[in-house]
Structure formats: C-alpha cells, structure tokens
N, C-alpha and C positions, 0 to 999 in steps of 0.2 A: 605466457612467456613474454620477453621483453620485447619479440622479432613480431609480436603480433601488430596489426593499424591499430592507434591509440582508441580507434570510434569502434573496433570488435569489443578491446581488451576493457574498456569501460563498460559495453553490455554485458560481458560475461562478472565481471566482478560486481553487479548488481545486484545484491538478491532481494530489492524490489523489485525484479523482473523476472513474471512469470513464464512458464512453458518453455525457455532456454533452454539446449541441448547442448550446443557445444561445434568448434567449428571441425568441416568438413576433416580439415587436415588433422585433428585427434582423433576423429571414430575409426580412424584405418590405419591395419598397421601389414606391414609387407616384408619378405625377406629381405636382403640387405642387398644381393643382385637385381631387387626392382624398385630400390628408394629411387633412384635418380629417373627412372620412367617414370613412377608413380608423380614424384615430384613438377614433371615436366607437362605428363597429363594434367594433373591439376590447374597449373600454373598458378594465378592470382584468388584460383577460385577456393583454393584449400582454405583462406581466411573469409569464406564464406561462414554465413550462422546458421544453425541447423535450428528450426523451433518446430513445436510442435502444434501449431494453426499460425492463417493470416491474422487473426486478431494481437497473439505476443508480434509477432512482425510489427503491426501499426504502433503495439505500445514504445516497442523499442526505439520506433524510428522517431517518434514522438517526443520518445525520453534524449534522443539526440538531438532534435532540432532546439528543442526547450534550453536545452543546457549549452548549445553549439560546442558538440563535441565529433561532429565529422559523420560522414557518410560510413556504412555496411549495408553489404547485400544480404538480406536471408532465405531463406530455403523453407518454407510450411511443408513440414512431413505429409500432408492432409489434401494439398494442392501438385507438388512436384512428380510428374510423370515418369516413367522408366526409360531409355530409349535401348534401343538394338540394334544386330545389324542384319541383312537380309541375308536367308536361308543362301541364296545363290550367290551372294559376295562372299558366304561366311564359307561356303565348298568350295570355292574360288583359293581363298585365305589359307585354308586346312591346307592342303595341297602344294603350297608354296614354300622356297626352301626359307630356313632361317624362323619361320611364322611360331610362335609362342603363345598365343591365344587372344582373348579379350582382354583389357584389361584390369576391367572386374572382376574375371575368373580369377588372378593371380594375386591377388588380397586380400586381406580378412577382414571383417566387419560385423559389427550387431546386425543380424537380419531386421532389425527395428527400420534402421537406416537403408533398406535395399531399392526403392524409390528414389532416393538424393545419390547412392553410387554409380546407377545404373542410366542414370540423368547423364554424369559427366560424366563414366567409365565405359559407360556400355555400348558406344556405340566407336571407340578407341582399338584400334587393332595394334600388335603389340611384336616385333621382328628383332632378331638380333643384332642386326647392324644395316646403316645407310645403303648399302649397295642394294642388300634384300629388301627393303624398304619400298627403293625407287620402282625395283621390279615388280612387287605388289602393288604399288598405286596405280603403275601404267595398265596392267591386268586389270583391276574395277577401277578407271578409267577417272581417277582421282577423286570416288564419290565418297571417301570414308577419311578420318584420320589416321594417321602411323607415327607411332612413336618408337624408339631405340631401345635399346637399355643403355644406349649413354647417353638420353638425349634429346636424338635429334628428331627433328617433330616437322611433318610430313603434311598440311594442312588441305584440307576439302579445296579443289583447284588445282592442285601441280604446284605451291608455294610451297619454301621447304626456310624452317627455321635450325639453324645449329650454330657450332664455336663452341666456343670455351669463354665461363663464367671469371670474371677478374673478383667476383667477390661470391659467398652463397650464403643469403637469410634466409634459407629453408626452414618454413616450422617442421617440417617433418626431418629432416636429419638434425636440427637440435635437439630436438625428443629427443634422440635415437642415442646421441651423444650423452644427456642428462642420465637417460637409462643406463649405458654404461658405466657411468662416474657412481651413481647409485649403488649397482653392483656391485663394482670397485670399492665401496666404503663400506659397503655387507663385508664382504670376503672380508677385507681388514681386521673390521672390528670384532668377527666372528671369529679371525684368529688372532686375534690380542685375545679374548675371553678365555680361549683356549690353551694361551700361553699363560694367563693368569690360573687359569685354576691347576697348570701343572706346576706354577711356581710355586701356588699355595700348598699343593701336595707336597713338594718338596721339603717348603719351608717346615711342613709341620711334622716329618719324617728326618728336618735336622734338627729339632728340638726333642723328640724323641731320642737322637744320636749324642745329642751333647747331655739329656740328662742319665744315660747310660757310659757316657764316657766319666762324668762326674761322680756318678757311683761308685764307677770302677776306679776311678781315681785315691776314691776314699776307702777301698776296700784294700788298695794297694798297698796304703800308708800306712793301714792298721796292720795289716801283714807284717811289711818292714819294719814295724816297731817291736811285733809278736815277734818275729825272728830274730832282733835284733835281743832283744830283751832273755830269747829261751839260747843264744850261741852265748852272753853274759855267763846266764845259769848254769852253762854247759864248762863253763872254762872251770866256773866255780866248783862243781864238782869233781873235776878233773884234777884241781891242784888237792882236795880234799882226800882225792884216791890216791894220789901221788904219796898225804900226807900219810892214809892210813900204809900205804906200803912199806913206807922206811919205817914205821915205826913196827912193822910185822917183820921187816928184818933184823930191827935190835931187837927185838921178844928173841929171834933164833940165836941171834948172837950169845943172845946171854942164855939160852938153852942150858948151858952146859954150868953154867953157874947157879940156876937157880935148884934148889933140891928139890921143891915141889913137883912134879911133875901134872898134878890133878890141875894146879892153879895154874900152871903155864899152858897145857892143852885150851881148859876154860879161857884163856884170856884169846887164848889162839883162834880157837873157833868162835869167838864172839869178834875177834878185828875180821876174821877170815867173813861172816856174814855180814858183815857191815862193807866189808869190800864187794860182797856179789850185789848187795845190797845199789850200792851209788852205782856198779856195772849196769843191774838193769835197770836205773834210772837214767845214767846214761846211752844206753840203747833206745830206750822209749824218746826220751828227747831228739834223739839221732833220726830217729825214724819220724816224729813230729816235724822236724827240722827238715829232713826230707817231701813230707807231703806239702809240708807248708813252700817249699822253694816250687815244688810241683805247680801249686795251684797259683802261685806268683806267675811263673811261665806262662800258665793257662793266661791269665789273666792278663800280660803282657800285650800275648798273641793274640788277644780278642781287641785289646785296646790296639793293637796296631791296624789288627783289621776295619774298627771302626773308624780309626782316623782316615784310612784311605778313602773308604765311603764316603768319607765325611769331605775330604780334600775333594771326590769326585763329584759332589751334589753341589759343593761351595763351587767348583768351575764351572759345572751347567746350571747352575741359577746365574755367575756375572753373564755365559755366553745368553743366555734369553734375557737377562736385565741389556744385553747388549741392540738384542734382535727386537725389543718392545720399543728400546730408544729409536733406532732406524724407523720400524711401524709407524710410532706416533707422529716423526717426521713426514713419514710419506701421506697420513692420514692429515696432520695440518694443512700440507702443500696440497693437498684434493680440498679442501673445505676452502682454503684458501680462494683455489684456482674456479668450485663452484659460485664462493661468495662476488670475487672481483668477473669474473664472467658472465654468469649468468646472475647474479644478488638473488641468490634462491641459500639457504639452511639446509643443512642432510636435511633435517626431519621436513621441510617443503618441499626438496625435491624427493624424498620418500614418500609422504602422505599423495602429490602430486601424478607423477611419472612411475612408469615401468617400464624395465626392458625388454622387448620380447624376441632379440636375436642373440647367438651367440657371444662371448663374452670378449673371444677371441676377431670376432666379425667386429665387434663395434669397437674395439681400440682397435684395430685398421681403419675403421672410418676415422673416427678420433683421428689419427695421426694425419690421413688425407686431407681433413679438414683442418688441421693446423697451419696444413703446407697452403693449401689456400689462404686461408688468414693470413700466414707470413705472407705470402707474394699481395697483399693488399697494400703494406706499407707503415707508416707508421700514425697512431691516430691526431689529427688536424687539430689541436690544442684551442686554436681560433677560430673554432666548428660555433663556439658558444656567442660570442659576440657576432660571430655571422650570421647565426641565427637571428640574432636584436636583431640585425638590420633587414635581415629579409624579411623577416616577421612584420617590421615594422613597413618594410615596403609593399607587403603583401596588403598587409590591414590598408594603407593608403590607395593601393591598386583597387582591393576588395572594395574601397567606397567609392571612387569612380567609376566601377564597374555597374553597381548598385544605380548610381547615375545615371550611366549610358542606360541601362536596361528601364529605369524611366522613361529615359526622355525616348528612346525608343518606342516606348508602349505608347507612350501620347503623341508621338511621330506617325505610329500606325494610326493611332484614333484621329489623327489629324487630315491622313490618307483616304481613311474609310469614308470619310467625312467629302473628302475632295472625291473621291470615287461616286458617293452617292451624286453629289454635284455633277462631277461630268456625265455621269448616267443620265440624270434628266434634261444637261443641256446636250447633250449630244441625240438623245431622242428626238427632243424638242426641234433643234438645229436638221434631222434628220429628215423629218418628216416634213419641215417647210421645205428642205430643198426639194425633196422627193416630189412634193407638187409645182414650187418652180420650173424643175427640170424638165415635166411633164409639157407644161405651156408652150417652154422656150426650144424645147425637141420638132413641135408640134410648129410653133412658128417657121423656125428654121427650114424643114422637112415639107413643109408644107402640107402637115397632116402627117398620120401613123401613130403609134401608141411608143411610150419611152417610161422605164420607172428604175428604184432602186430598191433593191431589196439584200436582208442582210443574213449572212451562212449562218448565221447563230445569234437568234435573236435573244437566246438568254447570260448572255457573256457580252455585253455591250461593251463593254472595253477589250475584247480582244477578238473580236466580230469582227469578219470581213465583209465587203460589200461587193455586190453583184449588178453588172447593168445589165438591166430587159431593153432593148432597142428594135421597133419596128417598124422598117421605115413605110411608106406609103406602097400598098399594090407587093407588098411582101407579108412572107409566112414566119413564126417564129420560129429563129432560130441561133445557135450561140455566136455574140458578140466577134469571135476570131473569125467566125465566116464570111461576115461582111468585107465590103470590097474596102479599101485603103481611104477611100473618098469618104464612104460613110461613115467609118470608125472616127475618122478626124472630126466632122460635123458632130456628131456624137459627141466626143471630148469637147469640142467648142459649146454644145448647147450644157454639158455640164458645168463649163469653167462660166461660162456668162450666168447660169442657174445662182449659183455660188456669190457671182457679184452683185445679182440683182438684189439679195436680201442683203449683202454686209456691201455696204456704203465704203469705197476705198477710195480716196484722191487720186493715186498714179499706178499704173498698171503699166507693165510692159508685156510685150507677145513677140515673140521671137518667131516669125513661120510657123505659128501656127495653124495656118490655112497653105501650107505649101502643096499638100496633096490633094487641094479641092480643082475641079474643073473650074471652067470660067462663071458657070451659070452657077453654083455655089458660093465662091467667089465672090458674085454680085451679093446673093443673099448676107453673106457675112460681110460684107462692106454695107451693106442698106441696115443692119442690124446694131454697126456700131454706131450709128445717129443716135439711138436710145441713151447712149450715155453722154451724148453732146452736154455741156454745161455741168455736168456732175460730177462725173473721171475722169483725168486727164492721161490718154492713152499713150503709150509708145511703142509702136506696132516695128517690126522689122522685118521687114517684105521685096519678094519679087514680083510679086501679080500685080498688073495695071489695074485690074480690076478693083484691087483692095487701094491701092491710090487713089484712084477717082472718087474714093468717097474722106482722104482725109484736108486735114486743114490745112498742111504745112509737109514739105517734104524736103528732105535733107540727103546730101548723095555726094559721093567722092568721084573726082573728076582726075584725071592725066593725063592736061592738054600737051604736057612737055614730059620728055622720058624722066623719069625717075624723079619728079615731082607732082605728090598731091597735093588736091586743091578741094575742099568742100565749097558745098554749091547748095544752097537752100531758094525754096520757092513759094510761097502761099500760093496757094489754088483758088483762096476768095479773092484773091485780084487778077485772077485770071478771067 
C-alpha cells in the first residue's frame, strides 16, 4: 500500500527476494471494535518484515543498503521468541473490571506466524477504557503493558500515552477500508449482472410480444378484408333476393292471366327455389359473418392484452435502464475514489485485499475515517518543491554529517593515541615521583617510610592515587589519622617530590607550612636552600622560622592610621 515506509514496500515488491512473508500488520486481521487497539499495540512495528530465516534478513538489508533505499526492521520466523505474561499477573488481570484479555487472544492470524504475534501481542493486556486501565496497572505495579479499545496505551513504568490522532496512516484500517470498497464493487457489479440478465429476459419476451402482436396484426387485416369482402357479397345477394321477389310477385299478378297453369306453378316453384336458395346462402354468410366478427373480437381482446404487457415490460425495462444508469454512476464514483485514493484497480485491489468484517462495520469505519481526513485540511500543493529543498538539504546535511563522523573517528584514533601517550608518561612520571617522594619524606621526617600507590592500576587514566606515610617511631596507619602537623609535612615532602624532577623558575607557597611546629618549620626552611639558584620561591608566611632562612622579605606597615606603607628587607645584609 501507498501508507507503507518506501524501504518495506521496495522489499516486498522484489521478487529477487527470497523467504519474504509479508509485514506484521497484513498477517492479522481483528474485529472492527479491536482495530484501534490492535492498531495502538502495534504501533510502528505493524511495518515490520516478517521473513522466513536471518539469512533473507541479511539479503534484504543488503539489497537496501546497495541501492540506498532506507532502513526496515525484520522479524526471522526461525529466531523470534513468544513472550507472555505471568500465571499470577494474568489472575490478577482475569479478576479486574473492564479486563478483556491478551492481546493476541483477540485476533486472528496464520498459526505459521504465532512466534512474531506473541513477540509483540502477547505480553499486551487489553481493558475497556483508561479508568480500568489505570486501576490494573497499579494492581501489577506497572510491570506489563495496557492498551484501550480507543487507544490509550499504558506503558511498563506508570507512563501513559493517549489524545486524539489529527491525522491516521494506519496500514491496518486502510486494509479494512480497501476491503469494504471491494465489497462495495462486488455487490454492484453483481447486481448490474443481475439486472442485466433480467433485462435480457425481458428484452427477448418483447420480441416474442411484438412478433405475436405482428401476426395478429396481419391476421386482423385478412379478417377485415374477409368480412369486408363476404357483407359486399351479402348485400349482393340481398338485392338479388329482392330482385327474384318482385319478379315472383308479377308471376302472381299475372296469375290470373296466364291459362297455363302447369307452366306458371313451374316457373313458380323454380323462382320460389331459387329464393330459398340465396335464403340459405344468405344465412350461411350471416353466420360466417358472425364467427368471423367473433374471432375479430377474440382477436382484438388478445392484441389488447398484449399491448398492455407490452406497455408494462417497455416501463420496467426504462425504470432498470434508469437504475443500471445510477449503478454505473456510483460504480465509476467507487473506481474513481479507489484510483485517486488509493491508485489501486478493482481487479488490484480484488486480487490484493479482502474484507473480513462486516459490510455494514466497515462503511462506518469508512465514514469515520473520512471525518478524520476532513479535519486534516486541505493538501499542501507546495508539499513538492518543499520536498526539493529539504531533500536537498538533507542530502547537504547528510554529507556533513558523513564528515563529522570522520573526523570523529580519527578524533577518537587521535585520542587513543594521546591516551596511550599519557598512560606511559603518566606511569613513567609516576614512578619517578614515587621514588623522589620516598627520599624527600625521609629527608624531611627524618627517617620513616612514605610511598604512592594507585586504586586502580589498570585504568591509569581514571586511577586514583593513595599516600602511604610513616612517620619515624610510628605504625601504619590511614593518612586522616595523622596529626595536622604531619599531614602538612607530608603534602610538603610531595609538593617538593614533584619539583625536584620538573625544573620550574617561580613557585609561589602560600602557608604552606602554617600548621608545622617550630622545629618543623626549621626543617622546611633548611630544606628550601636546595633550590637556592634554580627556583625562585615566593613563600607567604607567618613563622619566623621559615624567614630566617629566606633572602628578602617584604611586609605591610601602618605607622599612621589608615595609611599603608611596604617595607622590604634583605637578610644577606643583615
């Protein structure tokens, strides 16, 4: 689908790539009151890859980097573990109001995939809403996930994810949508076929009507000519009869004139048969003329009946010629709305997708999912050239990054390098002092043992350092037990340790020797002669004792109130 990461929908339309299954959010499908949990559980991971070992994994990931077509995670059926959740959380769970089950119980899948469901579903607990939620997290003391059925996602810890989505690229409620439109285009077309093969009945039941009105048509006109033609022959006989009568009443008339009487009977009885004669011709015509008006009637009355039929088949063929016109509307406006939507074909998104919830459930989703899309807005026309530029800034970022992550690497190797460095001179540096400070302890102290040693000698750079100090006519013991006097001679014999190997022109000492007694004192005043002519000291002190051994001395005087005065002295001319 279009909503899939360009770096999935490239592995899957590979078929150089072997062991591909297909991502998580296709192998599972759910009733329509668990899309939005299902959903929610998933999250980013539904455009996961499902394959069938680590080695299709390597080829894929191989086949992306070669072609630089973006990162996907995959899933080896081979490698991917089950998870669950414990017997005593899960009777915990049962017991609680609102509790609906795992979330794996509540959706279907190929048992092939029960490994990859049970990964990310199975350890998912599944409530009816936030309130019951909260109160089953606090009960198993936030050690499992919760999700809603709207939702809201309850995560290991007491953090809680929810609100409402301003947009949704769900792969799985597009399915779900594609399914219904598919459906939608079945039904349709299933009854456009429907209507067409009653049309064609129809049609071929008004061709049978109109070649029976035709007949009758011509059977009618032969009629009306037959009758027309035998009431002619009727009249003709009629005036015939007329004639032979008067002339049967002059025979009488002249009765009485003629003498014959043999010849006048004869003539009488020969008009008189000739009179019954055209009678019963005309009777039989009568009666002809009658059957034939009969079967007219008949024939009328059939043709009338067929016309109505006919009137009745001609109005329900326009009202379905009416109802195929709407159809094919509404079936363009679906092919349309799958092409610009989704750019899928019935037959892609038929060979592709299937629906497996109600027909009724998923155009409610459909229409929900519209109203979402409406409240997104309108789409960003300048999406494309914004692309140029980010793309194009990205690609410039993407090489400076490439850069940084160079100079990086050779920053580290540059490190490593200085690290091995400091390791050996800091050893090196370690161990000399470690024996100066031994000598100069020993000087100071006038005897005892002094050394350094390190908490961790194999992490020389992030080693601490430990002083052993014992002074003369003492036991060993830690550093903070000594009296304040020897702690300072201590740091003094390490600060001088220090200077004796690294040669430095000017040193200053602030009281450093403020907490030595007098006879200490002495030694560290007898001790900075060592560096006479080499470092030039600058001690800042209150002990006489540390004066008397330097060259020059410098001091603030307030012979008059609220006026100082420095006062310096050399002691070699004293």
């Amino acid at each position: 689908m279009s909503k899939l990461p360009y770096a999935v929908k490239s592995v899957l339309d590979n078929p150089a790539l072997n062991g591909i299954c297909d991502v998580i959010g296709n192998v599972v499908n759910s009733k329509e009151e668990y899309s939005i949990m299902l959903d929610t559980a998933l999250g980013t991971s539904s455009n996961f890859v499902v394959v069938e070992d680590e080695n299709s994994a390597k080829k894929a990931i191989e086949y992306l980097k070669i072609n630089n077509k973006g990162r996907a995670t995959f899933f080896p059926l081979n490698i991917i573990k089950p998870k669950s959740v414990e017997p005593d959380i899960l009777s915990v769970a049962s017991s609680s109001d609102g509790y609906l089950g795992i979330a794996s119980d509540l959706i279907d899948y190929d048992k092939k995939y029960y490994n990859i469901i049970k990964n990310q579903l199975g350890n998912i607990l599944v409530v009816d809403n936030i309130d019951n939620a909260l109160k089953l997290s606090k009960k198993i003391n936030h050690r499992y996930r919760i999700v809603t059925l709207s939702g809201d996602l309850l995560h290991v810890g007491g953090s809680l994810t929810g609100g409402s989505s301003k947009y949704n690229n769900s792969y799985i409620n597009d399915k779900n949508e594609l399914e219904k439109l598919k459906i939608s285009l079945n039904n349709i077309s299933i009854k456009i076929n429907d209507i067409q093969k009653e049309i064609n009945e129809i049609e071929n039941n008004k061709k049978i009507l109109e070649e029976k009105i035709l007949n009758i048509n011509i059977d009618f006109v032969k009629y009306k000519e037959l009758i027309t033609s035998k009431e002619e022959s009727l009249e003709n006989l009629k005036e015939e009869l007329s004639k032979k009568k008067n002339e049967l009443s002059d025979l009488n008339d002249k009765l009485d004139e003629d003498k014959t009487i043999e010849n006048i009977m004869e003539k009488y009885y020969k008009e008189e048969k000739k009179c019954n004669d055209l009678e019963q011709r005309i009777e039989l015509e009568t009666s002809k003329k009658r059957d034939t008006n009969d079967r007219l009637n008949e024939i009328e009355s059939e043709l009338k009946k067929h016309n109505t039929l006919y009137s009745s088949s001609q109005n329900k063929i326009n009202e379905l010629d009416i109802e195929i016109v709407k159809l094919n509307m509404s079936l363009d406006n679906l092919l349309n709305h799958l092409s610009e939507e989704y750019s899928l074909t019935y037959e892609g998104a038929k060979s592709k997708y299937s629906l497996d919830m109600d027909e009724s459930e998923a155009r409610k989703l459909v229409h929900d999912l519209k109203k979402i899309i409406k409240s997104i807005g309108n789409v960003n026309l300048d999406s494309i050239e914004e692309y140029e530029r980010v793309n194009k800034r990205y690609t410039f970022l993407n090489a400076q990054k490439e850069d940084l992550l160079n100079s990086e690497k050779d920053l580290l190797n540059i490190i490593n390098d200085m690290d091995n460095v400091m390791k050996d001179k800091f050893a090196a540096s370690f161990n000399k002092i470690n024996i100066e400070f031994s000598k100069v302890f020993k000087n100071l102290f006038g005897g005892g043992e002094a050394s350094l040693k390190l908490t961790d000698p194999d992490n020389l750079l992030e080693t601490g350092i430990d002083i052993i100090a014992i002074p003369p006519g003492k036991n060993l013991k830690p550093l903070s037990l000594l009296s304040g006097g020897e702690k300072t001679l201590t740091a003094i014999s390490l600060l001088f340790s220090i200077m004796n190997l690294k040669k430095v022109p000017f040193v200053i000492l602030d009281e450093v020797e403020s907490a030595l007694d007098e006879v200490n004192a002495e030694k560290f005043g007898e001790y900075l002669s060592n560096y006479r002519g080499k470092t030039q000291l600058l001690i800042i002190t209150h002990k006489k004792k540390t004066m008397e051994y330097l060259d020059l001395l410098y001091g603030i005087t307030m012979q008059e109130s609220g006026v100082s005065k420095l006062v310096s002295v050399k002691l070699e001319n004293i």
